[in-house]
N, C-alpha and C positions, 0 to 999 in steps of 0.2 A: 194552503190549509191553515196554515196558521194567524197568515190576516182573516181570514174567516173564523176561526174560533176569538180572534181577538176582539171582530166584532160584536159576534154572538155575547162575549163576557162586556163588552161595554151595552150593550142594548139591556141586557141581565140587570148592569148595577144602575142604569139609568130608570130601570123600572122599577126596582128597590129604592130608590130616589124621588122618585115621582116628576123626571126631567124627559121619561122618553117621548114625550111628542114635540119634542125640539128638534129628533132625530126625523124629517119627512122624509119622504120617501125617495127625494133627488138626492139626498145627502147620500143614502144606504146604497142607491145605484150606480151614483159618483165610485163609491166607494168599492163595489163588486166590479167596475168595469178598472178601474186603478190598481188590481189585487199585485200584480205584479211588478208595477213602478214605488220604489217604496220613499222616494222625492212625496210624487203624488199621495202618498195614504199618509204623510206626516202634514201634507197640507189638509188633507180631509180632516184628521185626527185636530187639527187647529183647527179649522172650522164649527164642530163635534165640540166643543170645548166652547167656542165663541157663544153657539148656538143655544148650549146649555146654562150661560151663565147670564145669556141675555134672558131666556124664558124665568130663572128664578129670579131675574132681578124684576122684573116688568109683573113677576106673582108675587115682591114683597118676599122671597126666599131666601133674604142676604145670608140667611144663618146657614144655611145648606150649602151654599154657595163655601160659606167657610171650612165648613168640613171639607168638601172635594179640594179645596185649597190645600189643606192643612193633611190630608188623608196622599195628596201629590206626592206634596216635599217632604213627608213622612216615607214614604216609598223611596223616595231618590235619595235619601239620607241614608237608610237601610240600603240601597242598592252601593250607592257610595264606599261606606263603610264595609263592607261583606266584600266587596270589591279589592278594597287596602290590606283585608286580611290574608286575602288567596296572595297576594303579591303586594306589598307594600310600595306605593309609590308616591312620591312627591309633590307630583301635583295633584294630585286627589287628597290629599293630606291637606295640601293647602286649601282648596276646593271646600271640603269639611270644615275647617280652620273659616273661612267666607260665611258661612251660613251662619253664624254670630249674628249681624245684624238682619236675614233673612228672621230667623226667629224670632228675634225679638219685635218684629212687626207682626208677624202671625200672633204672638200673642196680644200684641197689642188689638187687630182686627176678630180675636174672637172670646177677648175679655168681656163684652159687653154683653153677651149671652150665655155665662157664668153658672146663673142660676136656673139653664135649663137639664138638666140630667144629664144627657147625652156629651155635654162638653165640659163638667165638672170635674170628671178626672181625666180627663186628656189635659185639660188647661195645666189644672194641677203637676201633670207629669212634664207636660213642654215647662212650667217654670223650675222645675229641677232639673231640666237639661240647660235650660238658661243658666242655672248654676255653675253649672260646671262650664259654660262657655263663657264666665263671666275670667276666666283667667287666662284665657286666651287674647293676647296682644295685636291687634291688626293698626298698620300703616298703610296709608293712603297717600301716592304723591301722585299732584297732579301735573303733570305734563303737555302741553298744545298739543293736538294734533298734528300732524302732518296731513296737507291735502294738495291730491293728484286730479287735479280738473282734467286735465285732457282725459286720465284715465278711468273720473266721474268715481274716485275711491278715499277713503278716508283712514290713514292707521293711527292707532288707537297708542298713546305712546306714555300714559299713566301708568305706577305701576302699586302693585299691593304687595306688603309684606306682612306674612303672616309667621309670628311667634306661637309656636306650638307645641308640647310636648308629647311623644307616648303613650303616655300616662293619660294626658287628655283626651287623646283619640281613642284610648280604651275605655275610656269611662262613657265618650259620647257611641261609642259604638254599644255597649253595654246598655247603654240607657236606650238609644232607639228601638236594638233588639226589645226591650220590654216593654216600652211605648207598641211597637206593632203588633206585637204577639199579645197586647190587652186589645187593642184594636179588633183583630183580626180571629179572637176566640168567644 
């Protein structure tokens, strides 16, 4: 029931969008007959997404295209942060503390359509979130890899440090909650 409502709310915002005939008709059935492998319905939901971002880009819709972009990781920031708050934990903190330079490409990808209403005060608000994430300290060390041919695997052996304080994950949680809730009202 609820992969079914979940698509019903994606078919909803993709018609509110102007992207639902990205969604054909093999996708939706893929998608009904996978209802209960949910491997399978995050690969539909990537496909769904692929789908979507090839049709705006091939209709000249980059700007749309930004929004669902930016409308995502607006969500998973809030999801994120609401997350830290029921229990506080470290790597979510960190994870948060990460998205430093994710934003600052989001703004960068949707500064160029500034002057069109709809992203005037979103912009505006993601760069007061950039504010406060501008005092956030992140390290990068890069490390080789390790690589296991016979076992055709690769570990990942770079690590991030992220300097963070309280204070700033209350302020960027602060700040998203009021980013989504202009959003979403």
């Amino acid at each position: 029931q609820d992969a079914i409502s979940f698509l019903t709310a994606i078919k909803s915002v993709g018609d509110d969008l102007g992207v639902s005939s990205a969604f054909d008709v093999t996708l939706i059935e893929r998608f009904e007959k996978n209802i209960g492998n949910q491997d399978s319905l995050l690969a539909l939901v990537s496909d769904a997404y692929k789908a979507s971002d090839r049709y705006l880009k091939n209709n000249e819709q980059n700007d749309i295209g930004g929004l669902i972009l930016a409308g995502g990781w607006i969500e998973s920031l809030y999801f994120s942060t609401s997350s830290n708050e029921m229990k506080s934990n470290e790597d979510i903190i960190k994870r948060i503390g990460e998205q430093k330079t994710t934003l600052n490409n989001l703004i960068k990808l949707l500064t160029p359509y500034y002057s069109k209403p709809e992203f005037t005060t979103l912009i505006d608000q993601l760069m007061e979130l950039d504010e406060i994430y501008q005092g956030i300290d992140i390290t990068y060390t890069f490390i080789k890899p390790t690589v296991d041919a016979a076992n055709k695997t690769s570990t990942i052996n770079s690590t991030t440090t992220v300097n963070i304080s309280e204070e700033q994950v209350k302020a960027i949680t602060e700040k998203i909650i009021q980013i989504r809730i202009n959003l979403i009202s």
